[in-house]
DRENMARKOL-738807 format. One line per field, with one value per atom (N, C-alpha, C): residue in one letter; chain; atom name; x, y, z. Coordinates in Angstrom, 2 decimals. Example, Ala and Ser with C-alpha at 12.3 -4.5 7.8 and 13.67 -1.06 7.14 Angstrom:
REM residues 2
type = (A_A_A_S_S_S)
mol = (A_A_A_A_A_A)
atom = (N_CA_C_N_CA_C)
u = (13.19_12.30_13.20_12.85_13.67_12.90)
v = (-5.69_-4.50_-3.30_-2.25_-1.06_0.03)
w = (7.80_7.80_7.80_7.08_7.14_7.87)
END
This chain:
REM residues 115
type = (X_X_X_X_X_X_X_X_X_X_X_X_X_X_X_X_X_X_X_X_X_X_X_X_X_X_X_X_X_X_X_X_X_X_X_X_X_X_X_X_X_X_X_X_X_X_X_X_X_X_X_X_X_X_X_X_X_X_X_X_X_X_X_X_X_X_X_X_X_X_X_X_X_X_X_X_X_X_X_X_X_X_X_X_X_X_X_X_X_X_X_X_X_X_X_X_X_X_X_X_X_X_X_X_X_X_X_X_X_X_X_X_X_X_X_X_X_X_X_X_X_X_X_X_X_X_X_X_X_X_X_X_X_X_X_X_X_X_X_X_X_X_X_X_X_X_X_X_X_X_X_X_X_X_X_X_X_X_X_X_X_X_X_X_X_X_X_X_X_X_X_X_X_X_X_X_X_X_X_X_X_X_X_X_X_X_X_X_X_X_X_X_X_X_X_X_X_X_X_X_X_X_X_X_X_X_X_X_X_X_X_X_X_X_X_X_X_X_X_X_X_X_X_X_X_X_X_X_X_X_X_X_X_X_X_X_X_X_X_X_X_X_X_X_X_X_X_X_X_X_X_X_X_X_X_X_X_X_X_X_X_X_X_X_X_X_X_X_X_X_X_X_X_X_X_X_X_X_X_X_X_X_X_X_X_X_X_X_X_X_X_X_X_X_X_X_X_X_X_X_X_X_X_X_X_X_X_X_X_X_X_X_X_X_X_X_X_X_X_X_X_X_X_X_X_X_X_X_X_X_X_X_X_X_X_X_X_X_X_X_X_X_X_X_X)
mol = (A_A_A_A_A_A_A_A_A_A_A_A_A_A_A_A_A_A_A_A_A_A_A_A_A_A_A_A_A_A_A_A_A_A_A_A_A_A_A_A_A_A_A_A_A_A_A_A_A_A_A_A_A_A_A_A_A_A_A_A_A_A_A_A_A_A_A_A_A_A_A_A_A_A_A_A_A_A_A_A_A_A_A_A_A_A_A_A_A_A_A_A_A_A_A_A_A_A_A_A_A_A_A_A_A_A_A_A_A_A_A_A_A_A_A_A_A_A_A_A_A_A_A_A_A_A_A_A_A_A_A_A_A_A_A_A_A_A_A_A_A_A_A_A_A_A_A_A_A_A_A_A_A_A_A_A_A_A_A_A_A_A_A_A_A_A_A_A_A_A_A_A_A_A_A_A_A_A_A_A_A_A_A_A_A_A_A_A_A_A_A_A_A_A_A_A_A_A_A_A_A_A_A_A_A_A_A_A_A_A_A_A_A_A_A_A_A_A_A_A_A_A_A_A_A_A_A_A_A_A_A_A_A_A_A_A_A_A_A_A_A_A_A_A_A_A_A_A_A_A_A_A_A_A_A_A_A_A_A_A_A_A_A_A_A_A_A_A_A_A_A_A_A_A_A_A_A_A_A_A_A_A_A_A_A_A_A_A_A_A_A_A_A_A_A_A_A_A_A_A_A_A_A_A_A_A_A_A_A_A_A_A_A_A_A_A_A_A_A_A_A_A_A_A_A_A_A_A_A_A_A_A_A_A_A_A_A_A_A_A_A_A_A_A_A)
atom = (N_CA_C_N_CA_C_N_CA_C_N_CA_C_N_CA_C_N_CA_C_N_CA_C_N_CA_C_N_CA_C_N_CA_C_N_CA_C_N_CA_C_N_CA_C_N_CA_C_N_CA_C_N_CA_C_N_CA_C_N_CA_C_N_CA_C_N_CA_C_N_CA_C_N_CA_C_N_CA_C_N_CA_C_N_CA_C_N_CA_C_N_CA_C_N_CA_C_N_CA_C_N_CA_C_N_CA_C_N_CA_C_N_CA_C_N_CA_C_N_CA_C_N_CA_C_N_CA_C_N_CA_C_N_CA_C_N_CA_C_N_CA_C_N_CA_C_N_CA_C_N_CA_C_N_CA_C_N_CA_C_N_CA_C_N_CA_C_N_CA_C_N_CA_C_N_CA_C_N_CA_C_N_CA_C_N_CA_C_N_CA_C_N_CA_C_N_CA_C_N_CA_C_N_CA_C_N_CA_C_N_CA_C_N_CA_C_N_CA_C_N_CA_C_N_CA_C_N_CA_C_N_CA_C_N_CA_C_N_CA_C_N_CA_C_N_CA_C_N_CA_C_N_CA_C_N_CA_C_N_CA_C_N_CA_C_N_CA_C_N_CA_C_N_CA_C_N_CA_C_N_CA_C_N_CA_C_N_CA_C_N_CA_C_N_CA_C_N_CA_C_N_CA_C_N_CA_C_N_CA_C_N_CA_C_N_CA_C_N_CA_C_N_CA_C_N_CA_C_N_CA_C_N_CA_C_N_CA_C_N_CA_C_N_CA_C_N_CA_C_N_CA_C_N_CA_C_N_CA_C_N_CA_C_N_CA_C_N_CA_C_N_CA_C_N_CA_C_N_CA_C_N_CA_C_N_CA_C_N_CA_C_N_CA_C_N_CA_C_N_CA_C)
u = (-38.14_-37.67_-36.37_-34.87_-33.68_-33.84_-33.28_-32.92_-31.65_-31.36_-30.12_-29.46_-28.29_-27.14_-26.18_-25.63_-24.71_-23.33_-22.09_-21.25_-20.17_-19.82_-18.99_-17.51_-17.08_-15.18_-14.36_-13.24_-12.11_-10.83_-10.62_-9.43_-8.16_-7.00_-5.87_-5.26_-4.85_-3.65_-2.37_-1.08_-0.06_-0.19_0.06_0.12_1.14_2.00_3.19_3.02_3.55_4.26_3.37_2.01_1.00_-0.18_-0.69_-1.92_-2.61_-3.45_-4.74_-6.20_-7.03_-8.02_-9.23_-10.12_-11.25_-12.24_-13.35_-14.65_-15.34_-15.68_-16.28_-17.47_-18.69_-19.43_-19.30_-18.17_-17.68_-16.38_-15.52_-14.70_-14.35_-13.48_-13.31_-12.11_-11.05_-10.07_-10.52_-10.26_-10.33_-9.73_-10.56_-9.68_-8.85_-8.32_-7.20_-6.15_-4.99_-4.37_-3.27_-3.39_-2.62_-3.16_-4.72_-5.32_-6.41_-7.47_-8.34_-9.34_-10.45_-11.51_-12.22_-12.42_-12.73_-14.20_-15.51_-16.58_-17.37_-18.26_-19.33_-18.41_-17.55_-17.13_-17.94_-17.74_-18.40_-17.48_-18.32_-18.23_-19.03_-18.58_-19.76_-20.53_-21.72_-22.59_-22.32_-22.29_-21.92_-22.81_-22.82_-23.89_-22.98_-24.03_-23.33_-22.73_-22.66_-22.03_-20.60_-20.39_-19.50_-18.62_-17.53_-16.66_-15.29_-15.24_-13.80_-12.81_-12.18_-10.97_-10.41_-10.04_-9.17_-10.11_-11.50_-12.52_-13.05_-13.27_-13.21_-12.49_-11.36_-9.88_-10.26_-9.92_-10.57_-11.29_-12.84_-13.72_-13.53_-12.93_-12.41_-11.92_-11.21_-10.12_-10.99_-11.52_-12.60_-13.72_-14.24_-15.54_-15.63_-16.40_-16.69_-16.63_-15.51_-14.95_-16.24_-16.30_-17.73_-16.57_-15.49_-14.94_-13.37_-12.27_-10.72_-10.32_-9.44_-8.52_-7.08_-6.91_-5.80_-4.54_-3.39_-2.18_-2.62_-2.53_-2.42_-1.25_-0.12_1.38_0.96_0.14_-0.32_-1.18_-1.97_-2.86_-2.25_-2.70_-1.39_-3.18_-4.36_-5.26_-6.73_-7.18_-9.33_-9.48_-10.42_-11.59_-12.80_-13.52_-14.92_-15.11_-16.36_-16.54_-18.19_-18.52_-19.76_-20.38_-19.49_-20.12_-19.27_-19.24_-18.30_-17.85_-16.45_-15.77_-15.06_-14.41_-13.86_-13.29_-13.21_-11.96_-11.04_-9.91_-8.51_-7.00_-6.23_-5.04_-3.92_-2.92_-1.82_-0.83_0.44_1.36_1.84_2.60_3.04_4.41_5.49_6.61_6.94_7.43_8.36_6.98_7.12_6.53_5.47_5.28_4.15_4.84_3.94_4.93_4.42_3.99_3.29_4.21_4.95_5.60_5.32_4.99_4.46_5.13_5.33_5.57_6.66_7.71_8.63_7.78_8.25_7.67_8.99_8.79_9.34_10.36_11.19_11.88_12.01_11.65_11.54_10.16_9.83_8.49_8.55_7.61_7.54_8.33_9.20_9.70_11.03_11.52_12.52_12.70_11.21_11.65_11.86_12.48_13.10_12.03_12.11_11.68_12.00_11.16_11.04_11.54_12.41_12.87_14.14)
v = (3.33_2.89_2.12_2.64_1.82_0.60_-0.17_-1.15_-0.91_-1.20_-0.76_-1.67_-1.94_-3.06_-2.58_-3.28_-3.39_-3.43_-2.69_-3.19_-4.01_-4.65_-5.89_-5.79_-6.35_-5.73_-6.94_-6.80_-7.87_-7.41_-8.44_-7.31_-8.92_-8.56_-8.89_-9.03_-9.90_-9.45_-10.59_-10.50_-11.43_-11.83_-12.81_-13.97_-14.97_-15.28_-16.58_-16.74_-15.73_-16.59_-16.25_-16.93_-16.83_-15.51_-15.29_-14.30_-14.92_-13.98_-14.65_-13.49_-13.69_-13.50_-13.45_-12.34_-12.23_-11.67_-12.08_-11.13_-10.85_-9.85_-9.10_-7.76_-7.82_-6.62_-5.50_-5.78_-4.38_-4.58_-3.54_-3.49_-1.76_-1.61_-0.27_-0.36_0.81_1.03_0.89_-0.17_-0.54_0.21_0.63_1.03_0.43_-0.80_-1.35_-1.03_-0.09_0.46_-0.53_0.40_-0.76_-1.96_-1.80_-3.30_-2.70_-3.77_-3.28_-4.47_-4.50_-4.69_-5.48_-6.73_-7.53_-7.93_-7.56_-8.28_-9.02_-9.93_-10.71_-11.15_-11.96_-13.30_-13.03_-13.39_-14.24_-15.16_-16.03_-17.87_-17.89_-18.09_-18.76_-19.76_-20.07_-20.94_-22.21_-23.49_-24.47_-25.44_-26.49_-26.76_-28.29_-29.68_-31.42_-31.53_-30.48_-31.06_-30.60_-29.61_-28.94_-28.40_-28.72_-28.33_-27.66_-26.35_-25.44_-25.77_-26.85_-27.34_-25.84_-24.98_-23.62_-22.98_-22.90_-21.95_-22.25_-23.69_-24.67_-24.66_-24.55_-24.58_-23.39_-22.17_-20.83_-20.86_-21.36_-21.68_-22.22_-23.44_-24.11_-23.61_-22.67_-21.96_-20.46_-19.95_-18.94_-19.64_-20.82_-21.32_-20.73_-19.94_-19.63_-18.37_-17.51_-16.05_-14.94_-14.45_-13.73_-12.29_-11.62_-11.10_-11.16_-10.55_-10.54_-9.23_-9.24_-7.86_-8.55_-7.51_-7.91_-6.61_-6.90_-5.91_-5.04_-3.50_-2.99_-3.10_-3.74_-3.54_-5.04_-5.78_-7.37_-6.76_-5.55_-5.47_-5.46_-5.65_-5.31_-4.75_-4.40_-3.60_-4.60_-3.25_-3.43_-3.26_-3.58_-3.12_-3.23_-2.61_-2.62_-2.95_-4.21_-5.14_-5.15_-4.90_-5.59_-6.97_-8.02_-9.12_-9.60_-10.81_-11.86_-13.00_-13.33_-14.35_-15.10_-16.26_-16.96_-16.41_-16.53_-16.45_-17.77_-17.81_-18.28_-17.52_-18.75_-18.95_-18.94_-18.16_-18.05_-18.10_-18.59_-18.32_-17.12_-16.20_-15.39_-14.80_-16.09_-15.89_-16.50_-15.90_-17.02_-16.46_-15.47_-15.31_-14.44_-14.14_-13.09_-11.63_-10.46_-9.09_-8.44_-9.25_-8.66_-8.81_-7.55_-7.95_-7.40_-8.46_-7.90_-6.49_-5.59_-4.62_-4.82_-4.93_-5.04_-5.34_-5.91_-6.85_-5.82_-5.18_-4.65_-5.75_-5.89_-7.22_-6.77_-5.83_-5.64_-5.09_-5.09_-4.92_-3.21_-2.55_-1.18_-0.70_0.03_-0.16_-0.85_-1.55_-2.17_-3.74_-4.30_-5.01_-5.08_-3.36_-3.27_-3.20_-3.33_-2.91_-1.47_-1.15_0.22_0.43_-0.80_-1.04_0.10)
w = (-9.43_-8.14_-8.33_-7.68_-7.80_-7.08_-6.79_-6.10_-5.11_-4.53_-3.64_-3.37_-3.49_-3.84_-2.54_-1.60_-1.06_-1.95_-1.89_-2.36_-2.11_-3.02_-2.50_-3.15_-1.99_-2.26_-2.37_-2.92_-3.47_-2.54_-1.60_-0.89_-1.23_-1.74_-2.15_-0.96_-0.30_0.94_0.82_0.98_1.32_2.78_2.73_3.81_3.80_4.50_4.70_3.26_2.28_1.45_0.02_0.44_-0.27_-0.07_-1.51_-2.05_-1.89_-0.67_-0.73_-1.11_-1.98_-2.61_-2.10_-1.34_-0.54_-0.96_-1.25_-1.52_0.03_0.52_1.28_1.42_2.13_1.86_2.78_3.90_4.65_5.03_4.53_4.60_5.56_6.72_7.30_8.42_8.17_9.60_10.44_11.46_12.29_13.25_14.86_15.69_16.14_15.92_16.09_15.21_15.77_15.10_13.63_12.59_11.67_11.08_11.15_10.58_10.16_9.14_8.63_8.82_9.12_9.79_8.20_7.88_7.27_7.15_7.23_7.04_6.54_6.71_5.80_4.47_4.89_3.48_2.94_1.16_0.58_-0.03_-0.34_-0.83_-1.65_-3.18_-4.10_-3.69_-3.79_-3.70_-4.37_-3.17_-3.57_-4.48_-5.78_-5.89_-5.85_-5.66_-5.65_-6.70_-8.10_-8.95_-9.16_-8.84_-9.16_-7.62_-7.28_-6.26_-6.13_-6.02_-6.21_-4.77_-5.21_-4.21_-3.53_-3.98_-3.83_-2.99_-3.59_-2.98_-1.45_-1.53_-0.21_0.53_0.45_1.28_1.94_1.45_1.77_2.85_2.49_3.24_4.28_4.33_5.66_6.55_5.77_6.70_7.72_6.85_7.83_8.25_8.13_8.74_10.43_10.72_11.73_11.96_11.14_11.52_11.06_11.84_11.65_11.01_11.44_11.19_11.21_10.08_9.97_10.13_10.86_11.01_9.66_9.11_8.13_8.68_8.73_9.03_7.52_7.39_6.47_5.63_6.00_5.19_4.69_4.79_3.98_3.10_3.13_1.83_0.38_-0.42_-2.05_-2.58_-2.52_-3.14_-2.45_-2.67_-2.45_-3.63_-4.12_-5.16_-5.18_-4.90_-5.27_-6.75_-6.65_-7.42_-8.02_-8.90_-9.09_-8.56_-8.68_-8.21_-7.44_-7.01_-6.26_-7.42_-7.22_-7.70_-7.11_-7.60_-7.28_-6.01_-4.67_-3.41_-4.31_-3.86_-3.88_-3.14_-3.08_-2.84_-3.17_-3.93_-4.82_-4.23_-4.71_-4.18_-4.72_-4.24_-4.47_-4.76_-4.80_-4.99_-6.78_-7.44_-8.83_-10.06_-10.40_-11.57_-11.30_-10.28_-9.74_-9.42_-9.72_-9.87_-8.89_-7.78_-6.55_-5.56_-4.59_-3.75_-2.56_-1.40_-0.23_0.92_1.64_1.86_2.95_3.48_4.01_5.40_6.45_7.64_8.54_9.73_10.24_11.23_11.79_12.11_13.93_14.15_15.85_15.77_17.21_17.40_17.76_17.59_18.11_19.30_19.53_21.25_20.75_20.27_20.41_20.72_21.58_22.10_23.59_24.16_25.77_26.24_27.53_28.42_29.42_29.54_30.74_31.70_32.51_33.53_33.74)
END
């Protein structure tokens, strides 16, 4: 008899500047066009002795989000993972060979209006 394991994903994305580092157990295109549909965080398990400042921050920062839409041109890779690790925060500029995907500088349309 197998056991049946959910799998759990590592999704990489740029953000203002900074890499940020996500473990997740659903990840899928979103019908919202151009974004990808983020599910079920994970967060290592906290114990009184031991506290990951980086991992916490993280945490703080999604406390509540049941789900993230991420822009696909912010992803830099998924991976499916055996386990969960560390979430964190990197910066991503000065010594890092990761470069986020060009940011389009008008909005779809131009901008005009129809008028």
């Amino acid at each position: 008899m197998s056991k049946i394991t959910k799998s759990i994903y590592r999704v990489l994305f740029a953000n203002q500047g900074k890499l940020y580092e996500l473990y997740a157990r659903d990840i899928h295109q979103d019908e919202l066009y151009g974004f990808i549909e983020v599910e079920e965080l994970i967060f290592g398990e906290h114990s009184t002795v031991l506290i990951n400042p980086a991992e916490e921050k993280l945490q703080n920062e999604f406390a509540g989000v049941k789900r993230t839409f991420i822009p696909i041109y912010s992803v830099v890779r998924i991976d499916e993972v055996e386990r969960e690790g560390v979430s964190k925060i990197r910066i991503a500029e000065g010594g890092d060979n990761v470069m986020p995907f060009p940011q389009p500088l008008v909005p779809p349309g131009g901008g005009r209006s129809k008028d």
